[in-house]
Structure formats: structure tokens, C-alpha cells
DRENMARDO-76941 format. One record per residue (C-alpha): residue number from 1; residue in three letters; x, y, z. Coordinates in Angstrom, 3 decimals, decimal comma, padded with zeros to 6 digits, always signed. Example, Ala and Ser with C-alpha at 12.3 -4.5 7.8 and 13.67 -1.06 7.14 Angstrom:
<atom seq="1" type="ALA" c1="+012,300" c2="-004,500" c3="+007,800"/>
<atom seq="2" type="SER" c1="+013,670" c2="-001,060" c3="+007,140"/>
END
This chain:
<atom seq="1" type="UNK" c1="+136,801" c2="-091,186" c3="-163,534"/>
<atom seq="2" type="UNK" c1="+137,858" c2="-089,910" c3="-166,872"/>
<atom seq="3" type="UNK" c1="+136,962" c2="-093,767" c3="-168,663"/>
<atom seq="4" type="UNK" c1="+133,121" c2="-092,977" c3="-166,954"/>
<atom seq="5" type="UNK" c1="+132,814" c2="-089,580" c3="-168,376"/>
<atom seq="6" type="UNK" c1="+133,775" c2="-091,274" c3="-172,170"/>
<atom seq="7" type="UNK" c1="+131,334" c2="-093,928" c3="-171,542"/>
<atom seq="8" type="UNK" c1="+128,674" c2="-090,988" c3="-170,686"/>
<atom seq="9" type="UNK" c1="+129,614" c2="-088,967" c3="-173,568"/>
<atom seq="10" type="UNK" c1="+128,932" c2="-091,350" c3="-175,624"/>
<atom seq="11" type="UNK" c1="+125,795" c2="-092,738" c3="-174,513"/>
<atom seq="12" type="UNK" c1="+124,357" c2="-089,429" c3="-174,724"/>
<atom seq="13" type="UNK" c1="+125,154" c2="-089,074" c3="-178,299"/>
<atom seq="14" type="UNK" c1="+122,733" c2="-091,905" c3="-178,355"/>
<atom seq="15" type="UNK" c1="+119,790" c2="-089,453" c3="-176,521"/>
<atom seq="16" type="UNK" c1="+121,058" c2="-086,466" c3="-178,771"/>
<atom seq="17" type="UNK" c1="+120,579" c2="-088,511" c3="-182,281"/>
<atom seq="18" type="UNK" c1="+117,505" c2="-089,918" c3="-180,719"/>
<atom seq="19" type="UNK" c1="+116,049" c2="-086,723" c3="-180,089"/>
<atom seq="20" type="UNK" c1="+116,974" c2="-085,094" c3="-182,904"/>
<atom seq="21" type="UNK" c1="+115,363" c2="-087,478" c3="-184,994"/>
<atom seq="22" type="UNK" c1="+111,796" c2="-087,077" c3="-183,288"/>
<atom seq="23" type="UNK" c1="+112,528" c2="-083,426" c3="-184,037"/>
<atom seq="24" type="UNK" c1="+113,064" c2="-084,412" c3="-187,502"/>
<atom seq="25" type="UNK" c1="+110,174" c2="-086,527" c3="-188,137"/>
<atom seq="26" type="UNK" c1="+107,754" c2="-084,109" c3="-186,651"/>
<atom seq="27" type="UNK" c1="+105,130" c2="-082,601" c3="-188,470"/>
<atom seq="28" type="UNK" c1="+105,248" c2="-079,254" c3="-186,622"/>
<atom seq="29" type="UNK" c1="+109,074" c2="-078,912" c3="-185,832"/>
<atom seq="30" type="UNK" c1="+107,982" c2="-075,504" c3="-183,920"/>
<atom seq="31" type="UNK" c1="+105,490" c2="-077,488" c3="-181,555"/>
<atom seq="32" type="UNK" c1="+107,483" c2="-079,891" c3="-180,992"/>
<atom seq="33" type="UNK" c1="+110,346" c2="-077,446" c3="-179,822"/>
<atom seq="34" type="UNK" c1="+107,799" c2="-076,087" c3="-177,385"/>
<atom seq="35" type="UNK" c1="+106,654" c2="-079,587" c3="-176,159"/>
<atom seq="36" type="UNK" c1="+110,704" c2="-080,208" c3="-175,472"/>
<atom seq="37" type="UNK" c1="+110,495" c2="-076,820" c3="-173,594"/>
<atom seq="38" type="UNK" c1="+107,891" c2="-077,622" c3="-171,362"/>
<atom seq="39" type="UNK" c1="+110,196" c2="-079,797" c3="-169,182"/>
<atom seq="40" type="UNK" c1="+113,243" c2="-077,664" c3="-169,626"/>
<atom seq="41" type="UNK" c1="+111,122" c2="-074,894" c3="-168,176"/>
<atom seq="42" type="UNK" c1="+109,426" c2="-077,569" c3="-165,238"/>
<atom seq="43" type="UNK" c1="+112,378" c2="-079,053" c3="-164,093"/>
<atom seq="44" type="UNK" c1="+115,182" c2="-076,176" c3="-164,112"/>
<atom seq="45" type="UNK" c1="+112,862" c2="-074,142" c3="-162,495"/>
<atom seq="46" type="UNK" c1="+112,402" c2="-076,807" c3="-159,571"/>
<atom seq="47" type="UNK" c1="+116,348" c2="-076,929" c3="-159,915"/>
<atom seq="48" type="UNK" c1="+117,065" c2="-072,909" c3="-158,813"/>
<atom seq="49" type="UNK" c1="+115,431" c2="-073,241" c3="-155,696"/>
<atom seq="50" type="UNK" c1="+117,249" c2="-076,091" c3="-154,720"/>
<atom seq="51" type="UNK" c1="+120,135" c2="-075,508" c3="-155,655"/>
<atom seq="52" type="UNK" c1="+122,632" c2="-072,916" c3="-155,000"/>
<atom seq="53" type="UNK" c1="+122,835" c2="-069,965" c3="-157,394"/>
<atom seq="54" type="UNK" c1="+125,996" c2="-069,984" c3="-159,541"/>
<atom seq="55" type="UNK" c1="+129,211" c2="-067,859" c3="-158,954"/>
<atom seq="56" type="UNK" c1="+128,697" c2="-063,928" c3="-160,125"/>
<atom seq="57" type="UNK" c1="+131,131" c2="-064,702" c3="-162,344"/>
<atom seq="58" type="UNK" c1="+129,595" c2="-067,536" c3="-164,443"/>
<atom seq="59" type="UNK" c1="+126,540" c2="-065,499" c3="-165,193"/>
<atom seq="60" type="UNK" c1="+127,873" c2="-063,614" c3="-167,975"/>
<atom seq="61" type="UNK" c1="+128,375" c2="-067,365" c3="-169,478"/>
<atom seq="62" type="UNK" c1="+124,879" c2="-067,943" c3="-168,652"/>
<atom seq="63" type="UNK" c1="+123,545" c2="-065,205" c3="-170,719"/>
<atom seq="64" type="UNK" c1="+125,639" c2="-066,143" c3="-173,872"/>
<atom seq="65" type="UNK" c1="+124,542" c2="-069,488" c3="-173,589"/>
<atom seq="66" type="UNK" c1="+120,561" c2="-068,443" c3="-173,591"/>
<atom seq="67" type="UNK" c1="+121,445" c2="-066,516" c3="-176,603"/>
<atom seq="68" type="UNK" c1="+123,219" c2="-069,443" c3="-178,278"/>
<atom seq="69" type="UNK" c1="+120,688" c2="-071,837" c3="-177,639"/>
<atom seq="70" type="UNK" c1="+117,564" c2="-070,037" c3="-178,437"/>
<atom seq="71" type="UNK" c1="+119,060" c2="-069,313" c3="-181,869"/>
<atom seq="72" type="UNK" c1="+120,375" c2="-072,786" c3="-182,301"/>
<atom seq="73" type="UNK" c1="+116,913" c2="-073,843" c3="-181,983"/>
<atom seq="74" type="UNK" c1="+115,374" c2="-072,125" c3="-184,582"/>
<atom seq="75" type="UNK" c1="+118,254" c2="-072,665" c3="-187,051"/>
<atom seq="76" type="UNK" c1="+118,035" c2="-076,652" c3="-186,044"/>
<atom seq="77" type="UNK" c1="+113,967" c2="-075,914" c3="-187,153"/>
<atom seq="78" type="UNK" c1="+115,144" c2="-074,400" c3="-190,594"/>
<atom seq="79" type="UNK" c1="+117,506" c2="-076,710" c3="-191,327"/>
<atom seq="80" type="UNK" c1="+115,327" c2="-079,531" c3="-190,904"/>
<atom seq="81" type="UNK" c1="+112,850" c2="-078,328" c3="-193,470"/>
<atom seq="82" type="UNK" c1="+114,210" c2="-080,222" c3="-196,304"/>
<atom seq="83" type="UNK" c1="+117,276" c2="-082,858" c3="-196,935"/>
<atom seq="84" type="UNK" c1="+117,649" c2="-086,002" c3="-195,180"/>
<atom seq="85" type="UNK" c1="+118,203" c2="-086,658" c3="-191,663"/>
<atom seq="86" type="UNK" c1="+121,577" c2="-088,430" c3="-192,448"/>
<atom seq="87" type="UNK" c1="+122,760" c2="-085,506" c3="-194,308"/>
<atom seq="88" type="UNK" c1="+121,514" c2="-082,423" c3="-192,657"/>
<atom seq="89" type="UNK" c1="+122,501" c2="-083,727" c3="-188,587"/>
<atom seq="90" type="UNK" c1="+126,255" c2="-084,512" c3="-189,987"/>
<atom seq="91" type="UNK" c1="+126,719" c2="-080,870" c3="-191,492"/>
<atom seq="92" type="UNK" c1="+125,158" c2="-079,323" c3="-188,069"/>
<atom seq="93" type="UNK" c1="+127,192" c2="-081,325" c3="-186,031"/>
<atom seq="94" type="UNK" c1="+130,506" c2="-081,790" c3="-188,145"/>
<atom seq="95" type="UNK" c1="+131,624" c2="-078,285" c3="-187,686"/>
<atom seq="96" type="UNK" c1="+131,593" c2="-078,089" c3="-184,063"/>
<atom seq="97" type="UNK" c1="+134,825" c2="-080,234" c3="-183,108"/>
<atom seq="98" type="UNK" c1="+137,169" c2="-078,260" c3="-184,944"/>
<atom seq="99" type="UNK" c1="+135,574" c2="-075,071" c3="-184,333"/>
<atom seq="100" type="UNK" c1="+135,070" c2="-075,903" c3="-180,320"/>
<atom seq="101" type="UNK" c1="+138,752" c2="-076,871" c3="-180,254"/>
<atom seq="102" type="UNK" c1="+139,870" c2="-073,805" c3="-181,687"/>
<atom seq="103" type="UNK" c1="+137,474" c2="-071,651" c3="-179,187"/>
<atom seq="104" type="UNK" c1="+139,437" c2="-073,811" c3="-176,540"/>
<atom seq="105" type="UNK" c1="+142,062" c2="-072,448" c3="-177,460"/>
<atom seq="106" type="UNK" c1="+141,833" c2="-069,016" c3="-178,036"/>
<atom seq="107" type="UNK" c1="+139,563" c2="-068,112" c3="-175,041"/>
<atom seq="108" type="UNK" c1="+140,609" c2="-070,709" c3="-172,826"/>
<atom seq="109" type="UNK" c1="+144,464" c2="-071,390" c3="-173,055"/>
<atom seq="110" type="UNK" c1="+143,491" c2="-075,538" c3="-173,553"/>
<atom seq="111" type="UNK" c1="+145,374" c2="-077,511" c3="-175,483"/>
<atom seq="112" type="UNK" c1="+145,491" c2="-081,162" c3="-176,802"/>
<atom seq="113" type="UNK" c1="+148,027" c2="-083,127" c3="-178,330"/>
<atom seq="114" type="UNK" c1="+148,926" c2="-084,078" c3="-181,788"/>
<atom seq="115" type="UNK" c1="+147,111" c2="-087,190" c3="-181,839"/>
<atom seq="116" type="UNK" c1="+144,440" c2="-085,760" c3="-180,314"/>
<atom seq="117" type="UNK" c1="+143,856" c2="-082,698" c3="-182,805"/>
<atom seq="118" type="UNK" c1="+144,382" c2="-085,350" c3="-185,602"/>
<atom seq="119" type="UNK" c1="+141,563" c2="-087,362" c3="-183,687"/>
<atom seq="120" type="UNK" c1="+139,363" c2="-084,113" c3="-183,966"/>
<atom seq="121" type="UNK" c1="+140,163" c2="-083,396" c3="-187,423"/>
<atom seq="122" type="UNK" c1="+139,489" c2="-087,193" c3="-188,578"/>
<atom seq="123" type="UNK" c1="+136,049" c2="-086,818" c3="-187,064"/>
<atom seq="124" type="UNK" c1="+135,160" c2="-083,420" c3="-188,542"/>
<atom seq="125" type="UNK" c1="+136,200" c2="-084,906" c3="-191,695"/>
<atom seq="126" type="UNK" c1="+134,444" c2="-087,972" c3="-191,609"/>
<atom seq="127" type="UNK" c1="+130,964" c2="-086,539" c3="-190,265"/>
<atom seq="128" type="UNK" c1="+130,737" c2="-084,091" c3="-192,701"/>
<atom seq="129" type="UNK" c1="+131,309" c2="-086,239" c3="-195,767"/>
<atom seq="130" type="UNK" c1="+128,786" c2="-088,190" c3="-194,274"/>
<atom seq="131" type="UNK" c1="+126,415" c2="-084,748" c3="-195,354"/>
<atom seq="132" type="UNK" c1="+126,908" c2="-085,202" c3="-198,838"/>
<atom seq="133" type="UNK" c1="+124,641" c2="-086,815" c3="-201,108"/>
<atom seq="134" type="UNK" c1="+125,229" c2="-088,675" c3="-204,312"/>
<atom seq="135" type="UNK" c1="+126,700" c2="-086,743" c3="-206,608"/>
<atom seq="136" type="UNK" c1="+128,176" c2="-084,236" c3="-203,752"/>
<atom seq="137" type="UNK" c1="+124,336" c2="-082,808" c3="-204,155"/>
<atom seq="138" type="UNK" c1="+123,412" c2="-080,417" c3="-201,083"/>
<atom seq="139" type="UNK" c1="+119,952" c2="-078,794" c3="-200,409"/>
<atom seq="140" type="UNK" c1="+120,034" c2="-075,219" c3="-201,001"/>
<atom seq="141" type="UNK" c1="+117,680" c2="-074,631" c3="-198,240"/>
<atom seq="142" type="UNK" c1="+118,808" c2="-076,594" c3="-195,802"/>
<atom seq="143" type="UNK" c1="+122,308" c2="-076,717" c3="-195,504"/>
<atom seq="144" type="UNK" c1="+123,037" c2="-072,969" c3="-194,732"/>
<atom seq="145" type="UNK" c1="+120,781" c2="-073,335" c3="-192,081"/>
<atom seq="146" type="UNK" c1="+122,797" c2="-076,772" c3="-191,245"/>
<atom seq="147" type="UNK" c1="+126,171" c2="-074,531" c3="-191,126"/>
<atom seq="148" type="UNK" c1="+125,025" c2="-071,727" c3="-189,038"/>
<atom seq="149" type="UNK" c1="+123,830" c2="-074,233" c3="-186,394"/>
<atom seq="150" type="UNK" c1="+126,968" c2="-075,766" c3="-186,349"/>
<atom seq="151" type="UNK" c1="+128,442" c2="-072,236" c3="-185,452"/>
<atom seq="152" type="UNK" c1="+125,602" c2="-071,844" c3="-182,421"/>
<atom seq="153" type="UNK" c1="+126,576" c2="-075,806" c3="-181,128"/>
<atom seq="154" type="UNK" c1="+130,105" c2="-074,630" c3="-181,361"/>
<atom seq="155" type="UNK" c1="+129,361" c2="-070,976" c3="-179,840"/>
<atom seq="156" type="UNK" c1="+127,435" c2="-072,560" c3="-177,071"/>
<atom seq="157" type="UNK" c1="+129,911" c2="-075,320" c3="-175,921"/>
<atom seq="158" type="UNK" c1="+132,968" c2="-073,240" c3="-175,774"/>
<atom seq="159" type="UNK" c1="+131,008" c2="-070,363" c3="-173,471"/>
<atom seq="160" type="UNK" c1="+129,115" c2="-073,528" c3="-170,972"/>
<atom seq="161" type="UNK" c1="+133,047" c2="-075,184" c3="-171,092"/>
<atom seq="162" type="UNK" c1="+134,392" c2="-071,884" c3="-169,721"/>
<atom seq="163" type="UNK" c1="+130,720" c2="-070,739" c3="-167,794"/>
<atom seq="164" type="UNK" c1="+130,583" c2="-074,130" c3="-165,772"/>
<atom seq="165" type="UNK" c1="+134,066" c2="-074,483" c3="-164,533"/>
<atom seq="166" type="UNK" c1="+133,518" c2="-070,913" c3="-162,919"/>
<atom seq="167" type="UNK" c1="+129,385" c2="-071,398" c3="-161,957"/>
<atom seq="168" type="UNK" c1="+130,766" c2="-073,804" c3="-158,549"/>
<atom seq="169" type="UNK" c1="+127,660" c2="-075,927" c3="-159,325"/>
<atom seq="170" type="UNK" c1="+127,457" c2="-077,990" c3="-162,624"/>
<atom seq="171" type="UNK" c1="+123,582" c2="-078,594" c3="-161,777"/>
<atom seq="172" type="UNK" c1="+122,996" c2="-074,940" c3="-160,893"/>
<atom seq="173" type="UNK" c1="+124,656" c2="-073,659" c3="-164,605"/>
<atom seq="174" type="UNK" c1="+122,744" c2="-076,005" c3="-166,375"/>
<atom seq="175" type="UNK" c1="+118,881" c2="-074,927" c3="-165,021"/>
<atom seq="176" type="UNK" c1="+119,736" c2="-071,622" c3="-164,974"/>
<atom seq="177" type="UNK" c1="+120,148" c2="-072,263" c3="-168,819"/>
<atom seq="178" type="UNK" c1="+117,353" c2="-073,780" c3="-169,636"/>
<atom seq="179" type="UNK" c1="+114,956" c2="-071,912" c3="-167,720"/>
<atom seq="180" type="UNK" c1="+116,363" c2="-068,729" c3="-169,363"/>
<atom seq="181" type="UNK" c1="+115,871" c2="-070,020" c3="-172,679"/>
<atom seq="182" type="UNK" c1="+113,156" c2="-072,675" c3="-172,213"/>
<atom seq="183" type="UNK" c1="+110,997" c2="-070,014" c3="-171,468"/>
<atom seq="184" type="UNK" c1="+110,600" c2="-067,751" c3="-173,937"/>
<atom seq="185" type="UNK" c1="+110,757" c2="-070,504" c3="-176,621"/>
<atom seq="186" type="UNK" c1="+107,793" c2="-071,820" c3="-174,896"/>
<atom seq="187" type="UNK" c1="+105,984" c2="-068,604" c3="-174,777"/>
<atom seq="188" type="UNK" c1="+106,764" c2="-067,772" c3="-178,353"/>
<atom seq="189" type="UNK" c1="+105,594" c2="-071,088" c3="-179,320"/>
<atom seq="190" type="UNK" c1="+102,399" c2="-070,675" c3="-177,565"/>
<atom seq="191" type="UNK" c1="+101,153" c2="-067,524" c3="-178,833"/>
<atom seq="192" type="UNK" c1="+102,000" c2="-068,955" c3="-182,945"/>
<atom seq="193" type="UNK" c1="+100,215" c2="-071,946" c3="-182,108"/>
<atom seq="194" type="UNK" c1="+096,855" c2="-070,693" c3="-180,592"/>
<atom seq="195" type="UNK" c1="+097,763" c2="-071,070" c3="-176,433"/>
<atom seq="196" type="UNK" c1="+097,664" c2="-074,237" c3="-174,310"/>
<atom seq="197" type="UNK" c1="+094,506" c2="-075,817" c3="-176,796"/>
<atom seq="198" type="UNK" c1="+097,373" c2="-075,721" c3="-179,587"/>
<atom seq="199" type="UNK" c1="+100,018" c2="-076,301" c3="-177,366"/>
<atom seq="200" type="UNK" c1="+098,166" c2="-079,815" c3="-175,367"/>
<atom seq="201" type="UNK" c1="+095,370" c2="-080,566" c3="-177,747"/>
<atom seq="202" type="UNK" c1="+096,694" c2="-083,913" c3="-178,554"/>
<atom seq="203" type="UNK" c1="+097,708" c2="-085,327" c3="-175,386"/>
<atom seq="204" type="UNK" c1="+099,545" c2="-088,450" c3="-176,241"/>
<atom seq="205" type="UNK" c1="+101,751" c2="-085,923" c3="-178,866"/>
<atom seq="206" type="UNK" c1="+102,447" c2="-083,461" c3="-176,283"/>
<atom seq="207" type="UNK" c1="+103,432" c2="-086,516" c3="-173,859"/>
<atom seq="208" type="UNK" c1="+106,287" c2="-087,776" c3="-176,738"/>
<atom seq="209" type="UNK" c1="+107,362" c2="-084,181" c3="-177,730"/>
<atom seq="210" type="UNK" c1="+107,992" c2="-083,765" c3="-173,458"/>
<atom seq="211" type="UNK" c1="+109,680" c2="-087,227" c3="-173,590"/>
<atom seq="212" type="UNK" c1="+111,881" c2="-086,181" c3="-176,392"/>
<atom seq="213" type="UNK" c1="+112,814" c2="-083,166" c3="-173,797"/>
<atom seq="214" type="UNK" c1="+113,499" c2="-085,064" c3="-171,585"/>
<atom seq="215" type="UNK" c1="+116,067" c2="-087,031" c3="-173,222"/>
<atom seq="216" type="UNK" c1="+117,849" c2="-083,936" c3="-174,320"/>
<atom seq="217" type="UNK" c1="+117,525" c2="-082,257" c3="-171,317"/>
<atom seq="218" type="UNK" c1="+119,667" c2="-085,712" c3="-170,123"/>
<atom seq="219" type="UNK" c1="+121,804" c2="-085,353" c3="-172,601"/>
<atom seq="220" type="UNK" c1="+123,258" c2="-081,908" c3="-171,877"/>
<atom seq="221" type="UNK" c1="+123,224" c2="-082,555" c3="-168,493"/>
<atom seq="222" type="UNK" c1="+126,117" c2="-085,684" c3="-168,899"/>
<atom seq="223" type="UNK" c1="+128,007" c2="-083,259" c3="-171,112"/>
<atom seq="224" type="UNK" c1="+127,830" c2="-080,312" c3="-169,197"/>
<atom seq="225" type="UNK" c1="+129,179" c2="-082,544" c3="-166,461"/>
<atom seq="226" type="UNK" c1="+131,792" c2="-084,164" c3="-168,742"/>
<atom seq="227" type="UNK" c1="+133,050" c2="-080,712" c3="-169,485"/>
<atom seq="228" type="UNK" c1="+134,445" c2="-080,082" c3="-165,683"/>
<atom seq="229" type="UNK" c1="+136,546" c2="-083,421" c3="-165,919"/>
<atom seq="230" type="UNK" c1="+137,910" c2="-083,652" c3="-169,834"/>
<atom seq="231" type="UNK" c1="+139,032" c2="-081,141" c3="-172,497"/>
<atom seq="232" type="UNK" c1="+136,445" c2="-079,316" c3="-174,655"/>
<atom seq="233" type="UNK" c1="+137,425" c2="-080,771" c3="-178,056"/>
<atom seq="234" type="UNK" c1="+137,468" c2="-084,218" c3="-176,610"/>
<atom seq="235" type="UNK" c1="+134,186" c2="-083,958" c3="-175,414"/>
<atom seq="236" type="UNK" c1="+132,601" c2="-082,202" c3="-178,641"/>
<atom seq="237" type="UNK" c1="+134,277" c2="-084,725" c3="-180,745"/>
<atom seq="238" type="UNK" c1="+133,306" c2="-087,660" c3="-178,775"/>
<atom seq="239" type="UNK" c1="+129,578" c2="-086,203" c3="-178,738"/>
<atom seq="240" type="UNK" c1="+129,873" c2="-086,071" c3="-182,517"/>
<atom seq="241" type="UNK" c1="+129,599" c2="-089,920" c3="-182,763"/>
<atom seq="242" type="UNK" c1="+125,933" c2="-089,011" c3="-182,900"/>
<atom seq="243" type="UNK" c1="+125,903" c2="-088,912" c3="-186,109"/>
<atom seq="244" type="UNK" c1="+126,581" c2="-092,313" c3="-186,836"/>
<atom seq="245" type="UNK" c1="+123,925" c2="-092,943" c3="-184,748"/>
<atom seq="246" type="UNK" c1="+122,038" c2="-090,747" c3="-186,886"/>
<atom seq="247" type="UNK" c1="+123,159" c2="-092,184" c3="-189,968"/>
<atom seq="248" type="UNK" c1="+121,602" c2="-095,641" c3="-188,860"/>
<atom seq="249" type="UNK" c1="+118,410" c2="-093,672" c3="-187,641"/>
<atom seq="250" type="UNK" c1="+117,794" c2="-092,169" c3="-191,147"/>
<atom seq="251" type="UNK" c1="+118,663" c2="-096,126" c3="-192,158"/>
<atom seq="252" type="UNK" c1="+116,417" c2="-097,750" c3="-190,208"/>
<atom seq="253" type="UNK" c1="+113,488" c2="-095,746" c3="-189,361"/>
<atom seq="254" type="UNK" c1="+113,435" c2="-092,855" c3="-192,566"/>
<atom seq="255" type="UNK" c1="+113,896" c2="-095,405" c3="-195,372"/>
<atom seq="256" type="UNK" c1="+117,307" c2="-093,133" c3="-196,230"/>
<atom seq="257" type="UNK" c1="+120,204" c2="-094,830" c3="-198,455"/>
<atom seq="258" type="UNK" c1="+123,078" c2="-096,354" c3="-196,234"/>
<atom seq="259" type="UNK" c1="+125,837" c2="-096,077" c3="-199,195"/>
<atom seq="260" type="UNK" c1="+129,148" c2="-097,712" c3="-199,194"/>
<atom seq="261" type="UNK" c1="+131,344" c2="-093,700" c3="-198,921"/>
<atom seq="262" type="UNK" c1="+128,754" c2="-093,196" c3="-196,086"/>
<atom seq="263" type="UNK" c1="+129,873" c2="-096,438" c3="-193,813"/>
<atom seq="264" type="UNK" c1="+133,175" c2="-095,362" c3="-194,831"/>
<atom seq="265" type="UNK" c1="+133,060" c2="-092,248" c3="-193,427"/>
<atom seq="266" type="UNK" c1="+131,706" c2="-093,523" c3="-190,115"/>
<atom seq="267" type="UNK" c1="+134,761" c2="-095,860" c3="-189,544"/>
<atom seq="268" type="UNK" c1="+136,928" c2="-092,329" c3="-190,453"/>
<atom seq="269" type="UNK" c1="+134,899" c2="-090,981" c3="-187,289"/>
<atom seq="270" type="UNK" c1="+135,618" c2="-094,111" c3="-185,308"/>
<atom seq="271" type="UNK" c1="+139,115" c2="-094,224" c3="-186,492"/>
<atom seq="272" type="UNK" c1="+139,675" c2="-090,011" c3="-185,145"/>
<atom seq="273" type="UNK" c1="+137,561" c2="-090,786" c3="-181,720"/>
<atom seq="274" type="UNK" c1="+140,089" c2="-093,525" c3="-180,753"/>
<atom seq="275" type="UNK" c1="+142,611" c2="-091,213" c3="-181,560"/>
<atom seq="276" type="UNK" c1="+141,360" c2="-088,724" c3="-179,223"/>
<atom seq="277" type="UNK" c1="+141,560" c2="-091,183" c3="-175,877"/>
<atom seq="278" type="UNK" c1="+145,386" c2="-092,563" c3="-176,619"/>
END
């Protein structure tokens, strides 16, 4: 069981780099957002009447996490204003391992072992010199933004790690989430882009930006799972292999530089995931 939650984990670091790279490449970051919102909103709101509602205590988990992820959206939209997508995904997503497993810790009495926190430290290490540019050059604009995400993606897991193992339902704590959040993103979204015309006007755009939410909206789901089964730091650090993935995506699809320190960074983050699972 625990081999076919790594397997997951990983394959939806796939989804998350995937995703995060249509984000990137949009030409409206904000619309977008809102197109990934309309089936957040769609299908978590089929999902609480189906499904049982979570313990009374999980729901003061499921309020932090709304907070979390409606401002991790909008920093994700800042940061992505300017720098590469190889650069400004490894800085938003290189914080979180260390910073998850030290939330473990502290709020949740977890522990790993010594090989384990060196895993987690080789990958924090490795994806965030994968942020820096030639010459150690970072965008001014960007990577604060790129920081304080990290601190929501790490604020976020630690609260759903602790919310889901006392919700009783895995399914039920993650679309009470997203409809919680989904929501108002989507309303905000459609009253700064001129209602539904703005929002739907270009059909086969507002079908992709849906697609793309649905793909996240996958992706969370596997981890949120994950989380009931394996330790928080092994899961965030095992997620964080998306940015190799993203690495390659800025490669292959953004015309970005794959440099030599870069490739060796990502076999530092392959090196500290294996070390994680012995």
C-alpha cells in the first residue's frame, strides 16, 4: 500500500507541473484561475451531498485551508508575472519540504529518520538552486512573491495533513475545500473580468483553463489521500519532484536554458527522494 501511494505521489507531480505551466503560459493568469475554479466549484459541490460531512473537529482545518489556498492563488498569479517557469516553480515549491517537515513536527508530534530528513534537505537544496539564474540573478518581482507561496503550500499541507486524518472522510475534506475557496475565487474573478461574457467568451479557452482544473483538482486529491497513509515531509518532498518536471517543461515547451548546474541539481533532488523511501 505504501509503494502505491509513492507511485501516486509522484505521478501527480506530473499533473501539478503540468498545470502549473498552463497557468504560466496564460495570457490572463487571473482568468485562467477562475476557469480552474469552475470545476473545483462543480464537482465539490456534487461531492457534499454525497458524501458524508466531515468530523466537527476537522472543520477548523477546513477553514485554514480555504484561507491558505485562496492566498496561495493569488501569490502563485504574482509570482508568475515575470522570471522563467524553471526558476520561479522551484523557489515556490523548494521551501515547502523543509518547512512542512518542521510543521510536522511541531504541531503534529511526526517524526522521520535521519536519512529521511537528509532526503528532505537534499531536495530542498537541490530544487531551489534549480531557481537561480546565471549569475545567481533573481527577479525582483517575482521571487518574493515565489517565497511567500512557498510559505502558503507549506501552511496549507501541514493544516490538510492534520485536518484529514481527523475529517473521517478523505473525499469529504477535500470538496469541502474547494468549494469554500473555489467559490469566491470564481466570483471575484467574474466581477474583474466583466461576468460570464468575460468569463466563457472564448469557449475552446474556457474548455482548457477547466481541463487544467481538472488536473489539479486530481492532483490534490492523490495527495490528500497519500497524506492518511505516509508522513507529511515524505509526501511534500516526493511532490516536489515537480519541479524537474517543470524544469523540462520550461525546456521543452518555453524555449528556457537547460544548463549543466541545473541537471545537476535535479539528480541532487533524485539523489534526497531515494533517500526518503530507504
Amino acid at each position: 500500500m505504501e509503494n502505491l501511494f509513492v507511485a501516486l505521489v509522484l505521478f501527480s507531480a506530473i499533473l501539478h507541473a503540468s498545470w502549473n505551466a498552463l497557468l504560466h503560459l496564460s495570457a490572463d493568469r487571473l482568468w485562467q484561475w477562475g476557469m480552474m475554479a469552475v470545476p473545483y466549484a462543480v464537482i465539490s459541490g456534487i461531492a457534499v451531498t454525497v458524501l458524508p460531512l466531515p468530523a466537527q473537529a476537522s472543520w477548523p482545518y477546513i477553514a485554514a485551508s480555504t484561507l491558505l489556498q485562496f492566498a496561495y492563488a493569488f501569490a502563485l498569479i504574482k509570482a508568475y508575472r515575470s522570471g522563467d517557469f524553471g526558476q520561479i516553480y522551484p523557489i515556490a515549491r523548494g521551501l515547502s519540504p523543509l518547512l512542512i517537515a518542521g510543521g510536522a513536527f511541531l504541531f503534529a508530534g511526526e517524526s522521520l529518520h535521519p536519512l529521511a530528513l537528509g532526503g528532505i534537505g537534499l531536495v530542498s537544496v537541490g530544487i531551489i538552486s534549480l531557481s537561480f539564474k546565471n549569475g545567481l540573478r533573481f527577479s525582483a518581482q517575482s521571487v518574493p512573491a515565489a517565497l511567500l507561496t512557498g510559505v502558503f503550500i507549506a501552511g496549507y499541507t501541514v493544516v490538510d495533513g492534520m485536518g484529514v486524518r481527523l475529517a473521517g472522510n478523505a473525499f469529504s475534506y477535500i470538496a469541502w475545500v474547494y468549494l469554500l475557496w473555489s467559490i469566491p475565487l470564481l466570483l471575484t474573478v467574474y466581477r474583474l473580468r466583466g461576468g460570464w461574457n468575460g468569463l466563457f467568451g472564448q469557449r475552446v479557452m474556457a474548455a482548457k483553463g477547466m481541463a487544467a482544473g481538472l488536473v489539479s483538482l486530481t492532483a490534490y486529491g492523490i495527495v490528500i489521500n497519500a497524506l492518511q497513509y505516509l508522513p507529511m515531509g515524505m509526501v511534500s518532498a516526493l511532490r516536489e519532484l515537480s519541479s524537474i518536471f517543470a524544469v523540462a517543461m520550461g525546456w521543452l515547451f518555453m524555449q528556457e536554458k537547460l544548463t549543466m548546474r541545473r541537471l545537476l541539481a535535479c539528480a541532487l533532488v533524485s539523489i534526497g527522494a531515494v533517500l526518503i523511501r530507504i
